[in-house]
N, C-alpha and C positions, 0 to 999 in steps of 0.2 A: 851100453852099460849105464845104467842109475847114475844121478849123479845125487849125491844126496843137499850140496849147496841148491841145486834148481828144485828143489823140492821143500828146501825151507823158503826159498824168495816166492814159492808158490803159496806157498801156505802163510806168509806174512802177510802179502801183496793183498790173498782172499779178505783171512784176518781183517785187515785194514780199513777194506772196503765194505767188510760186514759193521764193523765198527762204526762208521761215518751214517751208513742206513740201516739206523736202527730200529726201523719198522716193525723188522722181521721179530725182530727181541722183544719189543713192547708189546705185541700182539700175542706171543706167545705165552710173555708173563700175563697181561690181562686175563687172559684168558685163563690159566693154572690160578689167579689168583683169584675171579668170580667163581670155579667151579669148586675152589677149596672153601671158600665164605659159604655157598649156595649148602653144600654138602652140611658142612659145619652146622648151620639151623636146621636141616631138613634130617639127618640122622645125626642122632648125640651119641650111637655108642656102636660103629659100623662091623660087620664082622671082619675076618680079617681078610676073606676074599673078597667084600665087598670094599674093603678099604686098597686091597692090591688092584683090584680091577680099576677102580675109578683113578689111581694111579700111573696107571701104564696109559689108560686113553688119554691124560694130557699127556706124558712123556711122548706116544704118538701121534699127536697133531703136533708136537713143538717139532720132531724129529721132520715128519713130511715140511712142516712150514718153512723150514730150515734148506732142507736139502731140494724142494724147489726153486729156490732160489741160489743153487749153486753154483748150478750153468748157466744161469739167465745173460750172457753176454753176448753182442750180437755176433754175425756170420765175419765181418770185418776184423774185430778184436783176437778171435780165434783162430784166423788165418796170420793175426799176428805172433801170436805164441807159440802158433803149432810149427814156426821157425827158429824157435829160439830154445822150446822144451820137447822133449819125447813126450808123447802122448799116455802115455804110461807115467811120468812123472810128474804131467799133468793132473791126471787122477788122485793118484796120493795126494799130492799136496792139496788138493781140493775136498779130497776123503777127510785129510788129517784135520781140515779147516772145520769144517762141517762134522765132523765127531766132536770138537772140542768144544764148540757151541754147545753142542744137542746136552754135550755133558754139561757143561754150566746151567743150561735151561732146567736140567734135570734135578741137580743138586738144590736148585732154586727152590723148586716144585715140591723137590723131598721137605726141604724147611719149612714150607707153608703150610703143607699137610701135617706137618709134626708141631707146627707152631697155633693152629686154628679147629683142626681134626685130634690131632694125637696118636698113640698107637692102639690098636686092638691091647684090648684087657683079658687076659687070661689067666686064672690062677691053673692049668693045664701045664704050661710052657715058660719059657723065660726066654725073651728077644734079645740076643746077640746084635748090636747095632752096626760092627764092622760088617761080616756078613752080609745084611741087607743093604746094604750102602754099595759095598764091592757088585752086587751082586747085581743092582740098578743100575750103576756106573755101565758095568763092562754091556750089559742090555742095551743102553743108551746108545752105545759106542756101535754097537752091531748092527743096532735099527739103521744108524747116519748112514755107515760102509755098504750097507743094502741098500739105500735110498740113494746113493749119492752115483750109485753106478747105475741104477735104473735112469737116474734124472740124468745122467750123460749121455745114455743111448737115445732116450726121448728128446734130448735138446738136439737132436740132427736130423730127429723129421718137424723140424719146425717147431721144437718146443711141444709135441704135441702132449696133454696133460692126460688123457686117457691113456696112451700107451703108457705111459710111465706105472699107473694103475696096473696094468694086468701084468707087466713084464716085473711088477714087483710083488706080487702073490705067492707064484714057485718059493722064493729067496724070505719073504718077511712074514709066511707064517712058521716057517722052522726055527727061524728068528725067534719069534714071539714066545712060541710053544718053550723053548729051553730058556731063556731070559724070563719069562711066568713062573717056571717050572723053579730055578734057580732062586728067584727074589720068595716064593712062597715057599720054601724048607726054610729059607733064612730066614723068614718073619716068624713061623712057625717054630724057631729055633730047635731045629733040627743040626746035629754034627757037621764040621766043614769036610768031614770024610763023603759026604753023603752032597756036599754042595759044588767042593771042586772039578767035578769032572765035568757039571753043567757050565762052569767057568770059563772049560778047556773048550769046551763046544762053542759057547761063545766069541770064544777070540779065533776059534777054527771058523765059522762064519764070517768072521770077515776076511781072514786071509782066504774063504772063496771069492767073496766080491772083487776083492785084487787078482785073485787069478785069475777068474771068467775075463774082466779087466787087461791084463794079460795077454790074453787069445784075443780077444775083439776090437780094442782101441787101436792099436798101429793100421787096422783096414778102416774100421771108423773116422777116423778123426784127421786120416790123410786126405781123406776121398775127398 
């Protein structure tokens, strides 16, 4: 059974350690914050796909950047844990660590594009701002949950960084496709009749990476 105290001391413990190396964080913003300046001079008035696109490609480098480095603890450390937590409570709290980043990184990201970029101008439409907020949030959140179970199975062949690549393809373009599909009716302002069920999809994506999770980790992570 869960327990849910070993899943907030997992998720504080990560938290914490992400906190102290903040590499991870300053690289991510550097990065959102030359490609929102670069953008800024190079197009003054982007359309609104080309403003969603160039959006979600930092959101998915901060996400990968992020959830590479989830499991990066050696074979010793993990053999200590994997006495103390279920392997499955493991995950979550590593999950829950690594979506709460990716979401800060993201909401970062939203600010600079809206503070440097701004929004597509349309006299067509009118941009509901909750909507597209909620709507990149929960994206954010789905990319991490997909990234962060790849990056567990790839950290027990040696960390290897290719496998993590292909075993996250199947899982991170459906990912994409409905978190695109969702954040573009909400910029578009489009009804939340017509947004929430890509919502529901989203937060159903990651409750598959916990389930796949689920099935795989108690053989993984004992072996």
């Amino acid at each position: 059974m869960l327990r849910v105290k070993a899943i907030k001391t997992i998720f504080l413990w990560d938290w914490e350690l992400e906190y102290r190396r903040s590499s991870g964080w300053f690289i991510s913003l550097l990065f959102s914050a030359i490609v929102t300046f670069l953008t800024s001079l190079l197009i003054k008035h982007p359309s609104p796909n080309t403003w969603l696109a160039l959006l979600w490609m930092i959101l998915i480098f901060s996400a990968l950047q992020i959830a590479n480095k989830t499991f990066s603890a050696n074979e010793g450390q993990y053999h200590y844990i994997n006495q103390l937590v279920h392997p499955l409570e493991l995950l979550i709290g590593k999950s829950l660590s690594s979506s709460f980043s990716t979401l800060l990184i993201s909401l970062l990201s939203f600010l600079l594009f809206s503070f440097w970029i701004g929004f597509p101008k349309s006299s067509d439409y009118s941009m509901p701002l909750i909507p597209l907020i909620v709507s990149i949030s929960l994206g954010s959140v789905a990319l991490s949950f997909t990234l962060c179970f790849t990056s567990a199975i790839a950290a027990k062949v040696d960390g290897n960084a290719s496998l993590m690549s292909i075993l996250s393809i199947p899982l991170l373009l459906p990912t994409l496709l409905v978190s695109l599909r969702a954040s573009k009716l909400a910029l578009l302002g489009e009804h939340i009749e017509q947004i929430y069920p890509l919502w529901i999809g989203e937060l159903s994506l990651c409750g598959l990476s916990l389930a796949l999770g689920a099935i795989l980790f108690p053989y993984l992570w004992r072996s």
